[in-house]
TIVOSE-497420 format. One record per residue: x, y, z of N, C-alpha, C, O in turn. Coordinates in steps of 0.05 Angstrom, whole numbers. Layout:
{pt {X,Y,Z},{X,Y,Z},{X,Y,Z},{X,Y,Z}} ...
***
This chain:
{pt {-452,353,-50},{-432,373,-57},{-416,380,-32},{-429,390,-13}} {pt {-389,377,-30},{-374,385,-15},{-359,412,-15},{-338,414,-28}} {pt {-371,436,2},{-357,450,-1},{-369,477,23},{-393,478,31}} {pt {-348,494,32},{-326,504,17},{-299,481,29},{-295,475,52}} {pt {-283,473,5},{-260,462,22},{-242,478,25},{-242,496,9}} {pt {-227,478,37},{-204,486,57},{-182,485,26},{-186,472,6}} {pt {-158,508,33},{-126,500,19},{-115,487,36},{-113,491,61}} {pt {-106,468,22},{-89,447,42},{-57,449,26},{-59,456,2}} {pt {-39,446,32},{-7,434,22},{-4,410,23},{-12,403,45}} {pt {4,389,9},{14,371,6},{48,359,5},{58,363,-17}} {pt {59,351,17},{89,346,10},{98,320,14},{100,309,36}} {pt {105,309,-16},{118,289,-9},{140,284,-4},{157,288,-22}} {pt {150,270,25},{165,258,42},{185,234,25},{177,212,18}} {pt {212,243,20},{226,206,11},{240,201,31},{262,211,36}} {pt {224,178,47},{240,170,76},{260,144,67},{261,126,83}} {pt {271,142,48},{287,118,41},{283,114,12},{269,129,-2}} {pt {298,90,1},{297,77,-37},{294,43,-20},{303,33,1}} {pt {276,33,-42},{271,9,-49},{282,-2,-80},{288,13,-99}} {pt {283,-27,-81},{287,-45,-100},{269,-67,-99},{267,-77,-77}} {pt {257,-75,-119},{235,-89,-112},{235,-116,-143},{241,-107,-165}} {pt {230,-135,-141},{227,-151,-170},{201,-139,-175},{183,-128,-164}} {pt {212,-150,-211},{191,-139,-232},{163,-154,-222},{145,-141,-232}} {pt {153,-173,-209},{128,-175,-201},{123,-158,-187},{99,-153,-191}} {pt {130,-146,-172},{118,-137,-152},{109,-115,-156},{95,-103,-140}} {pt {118,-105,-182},{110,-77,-192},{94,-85,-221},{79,-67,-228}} {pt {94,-103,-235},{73,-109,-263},{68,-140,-258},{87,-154,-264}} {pt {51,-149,-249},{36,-175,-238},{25,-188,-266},{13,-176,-285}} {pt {31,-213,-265},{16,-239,-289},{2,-258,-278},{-9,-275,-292}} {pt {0,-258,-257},{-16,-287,-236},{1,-295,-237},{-2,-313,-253}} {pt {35,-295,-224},{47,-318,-222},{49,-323,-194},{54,-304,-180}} {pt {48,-343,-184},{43,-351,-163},{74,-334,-132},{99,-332,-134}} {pt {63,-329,-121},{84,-308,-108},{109,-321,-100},{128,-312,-112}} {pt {116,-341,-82},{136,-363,-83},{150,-361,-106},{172,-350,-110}} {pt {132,-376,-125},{151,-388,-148},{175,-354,-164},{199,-354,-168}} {pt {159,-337,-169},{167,-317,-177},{196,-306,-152},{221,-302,-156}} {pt {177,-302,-126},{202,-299,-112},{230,-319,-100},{248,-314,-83}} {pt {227,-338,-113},{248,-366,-117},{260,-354,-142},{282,-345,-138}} {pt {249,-350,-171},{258,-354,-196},{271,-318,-199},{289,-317,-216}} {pt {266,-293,-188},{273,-273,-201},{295,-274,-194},{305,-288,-177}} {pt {310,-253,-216},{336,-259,-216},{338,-218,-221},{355,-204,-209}} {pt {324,-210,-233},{329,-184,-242},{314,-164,-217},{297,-174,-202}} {pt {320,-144,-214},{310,-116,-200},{300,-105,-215},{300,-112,-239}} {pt {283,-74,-200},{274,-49,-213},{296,-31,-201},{310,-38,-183}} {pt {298,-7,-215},{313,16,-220},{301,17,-185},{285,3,-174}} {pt {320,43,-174},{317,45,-147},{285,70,-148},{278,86,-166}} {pt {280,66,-135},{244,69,-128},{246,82,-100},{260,68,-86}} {pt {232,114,-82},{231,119,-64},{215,109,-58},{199,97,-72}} {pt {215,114,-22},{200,104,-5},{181,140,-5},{194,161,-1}} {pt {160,139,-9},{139,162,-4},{130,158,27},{126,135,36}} {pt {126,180,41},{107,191,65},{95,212,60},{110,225,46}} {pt {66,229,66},{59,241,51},{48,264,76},{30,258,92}} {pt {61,286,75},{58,299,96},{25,320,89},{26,331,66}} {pt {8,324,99},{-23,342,87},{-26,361,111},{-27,352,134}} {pt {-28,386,107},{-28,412,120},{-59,424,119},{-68,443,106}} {pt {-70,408,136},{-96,417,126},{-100,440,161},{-85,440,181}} {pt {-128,458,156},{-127,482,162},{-129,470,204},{-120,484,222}} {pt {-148,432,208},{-141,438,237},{-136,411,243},{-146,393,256}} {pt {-106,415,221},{-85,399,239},{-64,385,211},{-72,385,187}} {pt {-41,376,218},{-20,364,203},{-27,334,211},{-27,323,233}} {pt {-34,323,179},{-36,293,184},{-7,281,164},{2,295,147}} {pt {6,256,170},{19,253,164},{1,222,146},{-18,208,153}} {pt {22,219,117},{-2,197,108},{26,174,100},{40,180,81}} {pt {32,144,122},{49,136,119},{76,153,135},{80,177,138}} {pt {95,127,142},{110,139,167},{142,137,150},{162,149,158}} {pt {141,115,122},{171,112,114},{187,87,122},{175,70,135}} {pt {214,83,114},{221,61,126},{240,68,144},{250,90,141}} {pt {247,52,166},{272,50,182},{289,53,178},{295,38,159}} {pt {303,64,183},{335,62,186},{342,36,201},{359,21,191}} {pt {334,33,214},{335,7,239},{341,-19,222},{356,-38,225}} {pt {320,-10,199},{321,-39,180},{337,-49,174},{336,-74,173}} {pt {363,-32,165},{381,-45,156},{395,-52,172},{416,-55,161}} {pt {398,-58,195},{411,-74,215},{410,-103,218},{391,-112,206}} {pt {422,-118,229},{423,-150,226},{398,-151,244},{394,-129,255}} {pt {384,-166,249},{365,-187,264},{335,-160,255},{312,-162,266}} {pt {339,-146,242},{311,-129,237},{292,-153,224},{271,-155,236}} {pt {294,-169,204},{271,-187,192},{279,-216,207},{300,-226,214}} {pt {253,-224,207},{252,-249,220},{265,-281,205},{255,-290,185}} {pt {286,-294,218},{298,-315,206},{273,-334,188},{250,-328,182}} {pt {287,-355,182},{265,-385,168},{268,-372,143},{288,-360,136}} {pt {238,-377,128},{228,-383,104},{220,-355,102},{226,-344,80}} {pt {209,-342,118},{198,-311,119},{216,-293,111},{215,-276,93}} {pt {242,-301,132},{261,-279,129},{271,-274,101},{277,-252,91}} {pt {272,-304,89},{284,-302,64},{271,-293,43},{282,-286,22}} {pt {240,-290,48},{220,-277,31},{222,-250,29},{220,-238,8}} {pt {227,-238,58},{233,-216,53},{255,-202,31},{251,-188,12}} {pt {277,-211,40},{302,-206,35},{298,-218,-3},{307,-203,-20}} {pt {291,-233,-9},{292,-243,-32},{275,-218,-45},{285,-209,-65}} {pt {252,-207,-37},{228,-192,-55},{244,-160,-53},{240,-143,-71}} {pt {258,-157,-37},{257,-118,-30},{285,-117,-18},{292,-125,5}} {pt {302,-104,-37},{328,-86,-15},{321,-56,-8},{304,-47,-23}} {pt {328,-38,10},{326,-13,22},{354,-4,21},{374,-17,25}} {pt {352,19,15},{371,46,29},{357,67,39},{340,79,26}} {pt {366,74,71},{358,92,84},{385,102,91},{401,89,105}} {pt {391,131,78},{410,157,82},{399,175,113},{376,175,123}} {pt {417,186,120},{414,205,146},{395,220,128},{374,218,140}} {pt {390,235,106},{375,250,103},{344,245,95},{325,261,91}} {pt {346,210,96},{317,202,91},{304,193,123},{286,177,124}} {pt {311,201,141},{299,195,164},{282,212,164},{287,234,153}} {pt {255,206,179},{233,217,185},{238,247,188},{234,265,173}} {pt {248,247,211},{262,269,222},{269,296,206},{263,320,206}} {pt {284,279,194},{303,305,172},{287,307,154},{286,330,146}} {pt {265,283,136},{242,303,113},{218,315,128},{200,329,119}} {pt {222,306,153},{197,334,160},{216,363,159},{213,382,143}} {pt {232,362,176},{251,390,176},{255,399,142},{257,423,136}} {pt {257,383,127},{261,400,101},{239,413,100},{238,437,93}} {pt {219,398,105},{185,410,89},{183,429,113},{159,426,119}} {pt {195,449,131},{196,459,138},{176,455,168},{163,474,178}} {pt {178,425,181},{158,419,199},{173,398,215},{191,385,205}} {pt {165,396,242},{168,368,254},{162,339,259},{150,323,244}} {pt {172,334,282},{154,307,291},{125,324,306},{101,320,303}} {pt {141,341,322},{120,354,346},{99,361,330},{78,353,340}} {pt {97,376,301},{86,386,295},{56,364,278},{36,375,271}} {pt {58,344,276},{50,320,269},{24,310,285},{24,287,293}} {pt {-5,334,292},{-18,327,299},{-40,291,295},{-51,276,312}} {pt {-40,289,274},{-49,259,265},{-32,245,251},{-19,260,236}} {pt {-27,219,250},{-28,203,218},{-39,175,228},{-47,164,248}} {pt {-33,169,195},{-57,146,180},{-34,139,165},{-20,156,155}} {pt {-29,109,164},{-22,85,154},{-36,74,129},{-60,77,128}} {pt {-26,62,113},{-38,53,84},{-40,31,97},{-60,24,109}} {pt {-20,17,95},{-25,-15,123},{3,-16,130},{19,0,121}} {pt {10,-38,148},{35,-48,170},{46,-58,151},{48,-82,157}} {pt {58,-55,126},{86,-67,116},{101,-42,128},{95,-19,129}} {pt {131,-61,140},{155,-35,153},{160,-8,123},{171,14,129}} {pt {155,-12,107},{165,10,80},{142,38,96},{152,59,101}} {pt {121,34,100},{102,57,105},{85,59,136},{70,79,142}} {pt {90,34,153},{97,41,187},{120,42,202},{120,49,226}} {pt {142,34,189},{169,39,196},{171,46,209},{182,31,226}} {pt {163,79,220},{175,92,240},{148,106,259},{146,129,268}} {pt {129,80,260},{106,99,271},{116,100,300},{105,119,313}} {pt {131,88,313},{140,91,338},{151,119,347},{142,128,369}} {pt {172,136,332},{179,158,331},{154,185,332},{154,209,335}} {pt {138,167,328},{110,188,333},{97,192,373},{89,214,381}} {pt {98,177,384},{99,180,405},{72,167,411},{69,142,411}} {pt {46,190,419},{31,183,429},{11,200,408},{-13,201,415}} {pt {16,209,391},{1,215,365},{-12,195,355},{-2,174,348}} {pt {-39,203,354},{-63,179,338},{-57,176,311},{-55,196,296}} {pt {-53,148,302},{-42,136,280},{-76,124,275},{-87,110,293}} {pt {-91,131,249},{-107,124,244},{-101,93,217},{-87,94,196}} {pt {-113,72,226},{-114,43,212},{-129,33,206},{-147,30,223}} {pt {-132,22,184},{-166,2,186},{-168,-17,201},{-148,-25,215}} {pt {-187,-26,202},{-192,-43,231},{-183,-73,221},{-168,-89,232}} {pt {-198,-77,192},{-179,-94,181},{-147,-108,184},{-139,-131,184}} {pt {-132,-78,188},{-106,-85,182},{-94,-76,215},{-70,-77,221}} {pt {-107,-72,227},{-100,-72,255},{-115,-105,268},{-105,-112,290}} {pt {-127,-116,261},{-132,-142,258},{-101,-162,261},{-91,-179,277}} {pt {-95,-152,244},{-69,-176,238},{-46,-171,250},{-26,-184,243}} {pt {-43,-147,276},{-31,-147,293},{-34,-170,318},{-16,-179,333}} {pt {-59,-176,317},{-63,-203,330},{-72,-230,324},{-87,-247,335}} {pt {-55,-230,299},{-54,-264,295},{-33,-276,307},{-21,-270,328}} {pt {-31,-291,293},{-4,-318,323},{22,-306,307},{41,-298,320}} {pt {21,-304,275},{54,-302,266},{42,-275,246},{25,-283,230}} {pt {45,-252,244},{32,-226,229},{53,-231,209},{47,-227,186}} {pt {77,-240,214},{104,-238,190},{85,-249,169},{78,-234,151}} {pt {78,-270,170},{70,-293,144},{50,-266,125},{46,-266,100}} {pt {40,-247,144},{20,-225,122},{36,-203,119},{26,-181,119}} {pt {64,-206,117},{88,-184,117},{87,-159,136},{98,-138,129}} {pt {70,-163,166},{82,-151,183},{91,-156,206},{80,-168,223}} {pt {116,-145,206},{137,-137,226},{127,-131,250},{136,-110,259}} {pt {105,-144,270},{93,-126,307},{117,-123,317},{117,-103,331}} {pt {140,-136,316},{158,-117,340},{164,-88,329},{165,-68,343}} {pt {167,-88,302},{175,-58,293},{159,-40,290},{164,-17,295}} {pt {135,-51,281},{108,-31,271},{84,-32,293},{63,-20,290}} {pt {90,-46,310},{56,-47,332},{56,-33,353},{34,-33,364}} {pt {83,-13,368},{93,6,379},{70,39,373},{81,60,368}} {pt {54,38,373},{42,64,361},{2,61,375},{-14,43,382}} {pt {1,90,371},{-20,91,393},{-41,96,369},{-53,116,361}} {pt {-43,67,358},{-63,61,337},{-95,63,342},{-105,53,362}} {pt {-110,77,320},{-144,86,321},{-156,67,300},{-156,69,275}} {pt {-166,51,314},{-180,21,286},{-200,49,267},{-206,69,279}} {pt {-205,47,247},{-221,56,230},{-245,37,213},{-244,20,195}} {pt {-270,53,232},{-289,29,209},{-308,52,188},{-320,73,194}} {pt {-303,39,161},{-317,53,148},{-346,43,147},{-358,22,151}} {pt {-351,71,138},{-387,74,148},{-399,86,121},{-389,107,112}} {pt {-415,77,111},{-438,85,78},{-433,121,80},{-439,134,100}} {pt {-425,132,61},{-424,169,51},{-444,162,38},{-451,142,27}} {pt {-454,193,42},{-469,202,34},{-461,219,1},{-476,224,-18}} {pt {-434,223,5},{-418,236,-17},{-425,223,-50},{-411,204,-60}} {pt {-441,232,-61},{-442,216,-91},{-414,207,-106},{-414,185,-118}} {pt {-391,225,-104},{-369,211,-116},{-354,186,-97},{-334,175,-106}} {pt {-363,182,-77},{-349,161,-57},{-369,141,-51},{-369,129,-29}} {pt {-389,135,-74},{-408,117,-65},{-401,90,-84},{-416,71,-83}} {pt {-377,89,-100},{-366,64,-113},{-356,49,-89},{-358,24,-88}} {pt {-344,63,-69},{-328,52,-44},{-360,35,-14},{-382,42,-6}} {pt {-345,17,-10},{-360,0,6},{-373,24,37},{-394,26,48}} {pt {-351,34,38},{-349,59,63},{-333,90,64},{-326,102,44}} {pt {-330,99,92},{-305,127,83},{-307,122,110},{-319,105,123}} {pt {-290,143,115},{-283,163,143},{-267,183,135},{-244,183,126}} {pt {-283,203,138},{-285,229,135},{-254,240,163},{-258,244,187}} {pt {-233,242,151},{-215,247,181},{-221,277,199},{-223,275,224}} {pt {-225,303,187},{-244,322,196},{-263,329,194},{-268,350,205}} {pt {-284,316,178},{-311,324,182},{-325,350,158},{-347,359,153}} {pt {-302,354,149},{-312,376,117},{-302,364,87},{-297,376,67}} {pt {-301,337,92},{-291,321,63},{-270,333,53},{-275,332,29}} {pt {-258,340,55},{-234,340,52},{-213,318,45},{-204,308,24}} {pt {-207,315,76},{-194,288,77},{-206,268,91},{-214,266,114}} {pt {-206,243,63},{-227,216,75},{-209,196,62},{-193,195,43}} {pt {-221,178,83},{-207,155,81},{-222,129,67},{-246,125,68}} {pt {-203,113,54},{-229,91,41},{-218,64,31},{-201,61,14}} {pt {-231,45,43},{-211,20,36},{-215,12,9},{-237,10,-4}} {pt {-180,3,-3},{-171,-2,-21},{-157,-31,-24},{-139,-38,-40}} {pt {-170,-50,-1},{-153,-76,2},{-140,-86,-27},{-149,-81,-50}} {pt {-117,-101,-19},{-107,-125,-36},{-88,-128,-32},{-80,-151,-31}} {pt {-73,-108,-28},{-45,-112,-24},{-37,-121,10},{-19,-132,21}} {pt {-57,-112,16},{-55,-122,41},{-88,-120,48},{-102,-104,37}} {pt {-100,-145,72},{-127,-148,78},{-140,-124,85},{-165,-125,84}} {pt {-125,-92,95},{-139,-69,108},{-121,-51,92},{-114,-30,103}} {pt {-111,-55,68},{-94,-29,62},{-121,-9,61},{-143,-19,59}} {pt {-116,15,62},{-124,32,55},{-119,68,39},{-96,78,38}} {pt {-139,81,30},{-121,102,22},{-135,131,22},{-160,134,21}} {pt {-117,152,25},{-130,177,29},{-137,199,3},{-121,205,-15}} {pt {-168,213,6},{-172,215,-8},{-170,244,-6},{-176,253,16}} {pt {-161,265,-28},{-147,298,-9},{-163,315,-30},{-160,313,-54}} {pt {-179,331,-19},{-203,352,-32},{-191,376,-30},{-183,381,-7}} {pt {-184,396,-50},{-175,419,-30},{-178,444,-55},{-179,440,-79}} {pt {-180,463,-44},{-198,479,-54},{-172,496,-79},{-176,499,-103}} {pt {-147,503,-66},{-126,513,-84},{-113,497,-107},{-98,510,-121}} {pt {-117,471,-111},{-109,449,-129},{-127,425,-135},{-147,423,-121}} {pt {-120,402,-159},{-127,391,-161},{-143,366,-139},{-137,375,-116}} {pt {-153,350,-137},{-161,320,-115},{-132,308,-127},{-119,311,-148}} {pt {-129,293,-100},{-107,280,-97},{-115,241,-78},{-121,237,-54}} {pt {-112,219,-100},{-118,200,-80},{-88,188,-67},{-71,180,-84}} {pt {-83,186,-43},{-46,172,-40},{-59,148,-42},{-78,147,-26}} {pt {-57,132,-53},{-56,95,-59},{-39,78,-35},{-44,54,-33}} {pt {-21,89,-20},{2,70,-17},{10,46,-40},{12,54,-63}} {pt {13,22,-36},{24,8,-52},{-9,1,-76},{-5,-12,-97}} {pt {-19,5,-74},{-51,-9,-95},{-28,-19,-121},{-20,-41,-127}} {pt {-21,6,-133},{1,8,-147},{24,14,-146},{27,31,-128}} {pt {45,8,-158},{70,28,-162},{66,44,-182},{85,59,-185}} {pt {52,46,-197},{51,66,-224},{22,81,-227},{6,64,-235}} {pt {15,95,-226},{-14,100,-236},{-19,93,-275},{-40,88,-287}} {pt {-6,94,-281},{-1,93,-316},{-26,51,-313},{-47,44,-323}} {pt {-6,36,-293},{-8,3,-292},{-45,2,-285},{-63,-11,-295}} {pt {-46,23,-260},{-77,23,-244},{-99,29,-268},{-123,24,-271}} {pt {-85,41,-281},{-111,52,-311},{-112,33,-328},{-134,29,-339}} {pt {-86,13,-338},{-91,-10,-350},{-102,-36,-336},{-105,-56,-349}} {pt {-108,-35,-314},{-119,-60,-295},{-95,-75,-292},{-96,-99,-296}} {pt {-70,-62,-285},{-50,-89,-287},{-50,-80,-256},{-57,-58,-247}} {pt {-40,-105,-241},{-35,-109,-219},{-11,-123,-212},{2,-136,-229}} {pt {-1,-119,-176},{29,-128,-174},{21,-163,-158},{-1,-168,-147}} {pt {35,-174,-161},{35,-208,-158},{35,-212,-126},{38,-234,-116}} {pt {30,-190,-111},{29,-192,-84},{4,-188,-72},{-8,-168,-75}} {pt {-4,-209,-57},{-35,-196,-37},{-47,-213,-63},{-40,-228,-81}} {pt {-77,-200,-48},{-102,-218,-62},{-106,-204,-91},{-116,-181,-92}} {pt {-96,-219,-115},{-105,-206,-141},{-124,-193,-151},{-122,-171,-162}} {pt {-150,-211,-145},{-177,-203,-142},{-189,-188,-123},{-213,-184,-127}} {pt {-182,-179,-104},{-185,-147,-88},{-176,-129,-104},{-191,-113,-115}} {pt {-142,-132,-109},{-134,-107,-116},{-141,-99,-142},{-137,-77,-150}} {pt {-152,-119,-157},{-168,-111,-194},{-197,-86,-182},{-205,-65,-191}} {pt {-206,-103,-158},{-236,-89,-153},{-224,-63,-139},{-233,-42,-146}} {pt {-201,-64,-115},{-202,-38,-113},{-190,-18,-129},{-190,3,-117}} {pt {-177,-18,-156},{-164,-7,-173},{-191,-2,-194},{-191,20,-205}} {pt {-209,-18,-198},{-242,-8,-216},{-240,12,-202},{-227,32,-209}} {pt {-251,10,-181},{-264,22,-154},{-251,55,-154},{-266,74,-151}} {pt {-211,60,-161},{-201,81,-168},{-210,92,-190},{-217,116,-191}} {pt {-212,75,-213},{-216,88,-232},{-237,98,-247},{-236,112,-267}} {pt {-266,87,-227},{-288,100,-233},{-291,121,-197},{-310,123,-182}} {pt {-260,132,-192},{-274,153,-175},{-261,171,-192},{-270,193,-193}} {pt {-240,165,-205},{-229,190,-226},{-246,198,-238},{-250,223,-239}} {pt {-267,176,-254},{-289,199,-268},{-303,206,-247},{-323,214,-260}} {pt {-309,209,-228},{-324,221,-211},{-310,246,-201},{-321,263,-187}} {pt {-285,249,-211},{-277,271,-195},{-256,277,-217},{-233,269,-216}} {pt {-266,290,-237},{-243,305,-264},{-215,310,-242},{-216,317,-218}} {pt {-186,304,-263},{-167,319,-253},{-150,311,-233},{-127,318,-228}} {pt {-171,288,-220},{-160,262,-198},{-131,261,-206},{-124,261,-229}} {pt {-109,259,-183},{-85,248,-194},{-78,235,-163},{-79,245,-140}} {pt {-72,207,-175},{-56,184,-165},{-30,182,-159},{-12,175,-174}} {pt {-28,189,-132},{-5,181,-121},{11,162,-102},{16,166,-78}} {pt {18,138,-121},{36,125,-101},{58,117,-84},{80,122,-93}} {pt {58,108,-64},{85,105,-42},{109,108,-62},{122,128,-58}} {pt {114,96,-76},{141,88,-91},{131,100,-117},{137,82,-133}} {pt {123,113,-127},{128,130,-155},{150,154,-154},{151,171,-136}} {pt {166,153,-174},{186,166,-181},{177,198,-186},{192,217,-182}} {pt {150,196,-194},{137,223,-206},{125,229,-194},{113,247,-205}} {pt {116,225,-168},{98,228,-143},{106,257,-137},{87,272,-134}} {pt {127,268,-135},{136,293,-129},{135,312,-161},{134,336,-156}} {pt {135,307,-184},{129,320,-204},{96,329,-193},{88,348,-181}} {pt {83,308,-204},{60,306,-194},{45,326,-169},{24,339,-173}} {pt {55,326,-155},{51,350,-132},{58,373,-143},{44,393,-141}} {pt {73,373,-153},{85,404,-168},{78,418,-191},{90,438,-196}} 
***
């Protein structure tokens, strides 16, 4: 039993819009190539989520948003990659979706930005971990891994844009917590369950996601990408990117922590309703 927990605030951040093909948001096994060769259609424009958490000792930020930078010429890498990119995902980032300016709305800063934690290194949600300074960016060790392979692009990250940041590998370790014992591990980010962390691979080899306890509102898990929809994560559908068979097991893995925790609500990077949802 975890308790007493803390009131925490939650606010979600839209640091930019995406466009993304229909795989990448409702998955069939089609092989990722062929789909990103053959699509021809988009999704409706989709924010980019960062997820700012006010807990009582300290402001963690969950996800950093995308660049502005991005949309500049030589941001993705030429060949076969570049075109992968460019073929799967367009961006718009407005002056008012910079980091900067949705912390100032939510009435906070950069300065004010004692921690954050990364879902994993695609540029949509480390984008702008650089603008953090020397603030500990918590990662799985996993996905801080693939900062040192020979080419990280080929696992869709960007090291010149996203490896800038004074990153904390995270290894999860067996809870003791009965509702967090479907998960392989946690890390507990302050130490009163609250906020814990717990890998959710598939979409990427170390994604991960945060899990938010708080005493004035419902539990809250942020997913980053697991899904784009929570409605898809309850039907077992999955997006055509990353390892299929992770992300089926870590999406069980969500949905037997919902029964573990009545009231659970799922929020992902790019849900439209992510901010209803908070509200």
């Amino acid at each position: 039993m975890i308790a007493p927990l803390p009131e925490i605030d939650v606010v979600a951040l839209t640091c930019g819009r995406v466009r993304v093909r229909p795989k990448n948001i409702r998955g069939t096994g089609t092989p990722m190539l062929w789909w990103t060769l053959t699509a021809r259609a988009w999704s409706r424009w989709l924010p980019v989520h960062a997820f700012l958490v006010r807990h009582p000792q300290g402001a963690l930020l969950f996800d950093t948003g995308q660049s502005p930078e991005s949309l500049g010429q030589g941001y993705y890498p030429g060949g076969l990659v570049g075109w992968v990119f460019r073929r799967q995902a367009e961006f718009q980032v407005a002056a008012e979706h910079g980091l900067a300016a949705q912390l100032e709305a939510a009435g906070s800063s950069i300065a004010d930005v004692d921690l954050a934690a990364v879902s994993h290194l695609h540029q949509d949600h480390a984008g702008n971990v650089a603008l953090l300074g020397e603030t500990s960016v918590l990662l799985s060790r996993a996905e801080h891994d693939l900062l040192s392979e020979k080419d990280p692009s080929l696992h869709g990250v960007l090291a010149d844009h996203v490896g800038a940041a004074n990153y904390r590998p995270v290894d999860f370790t067996p809870s003791a917590d009965p509702a967090l014992a479907v998960f392989e591990g946690a890390h507990d980010v302050f130490g009163d369950g609250a906020l814990v962390l717990v890998p959710t691979p598939g979409h990427t080899p170390g994604s991960m996601s945060l899990l938010v306890r708080r005493a004035n509102a419902a539990p809250l898990l942020l997913v980053g990408d697991l899904t784009y929809d929570p409605a898809l994560l309850e039907e077992g559908i999955v997006p055509d990117v990353g390892d299929r068979s992770a992300q089926r097991d870590s999406s069980r893995r969500v949905r037997e922590l919902s029964e573990a925790l009545p009231g659970l609500i799922v929020l992902a990077a790019h849900d439209p309703e992510a901010q209803a949802l908070l509200a």
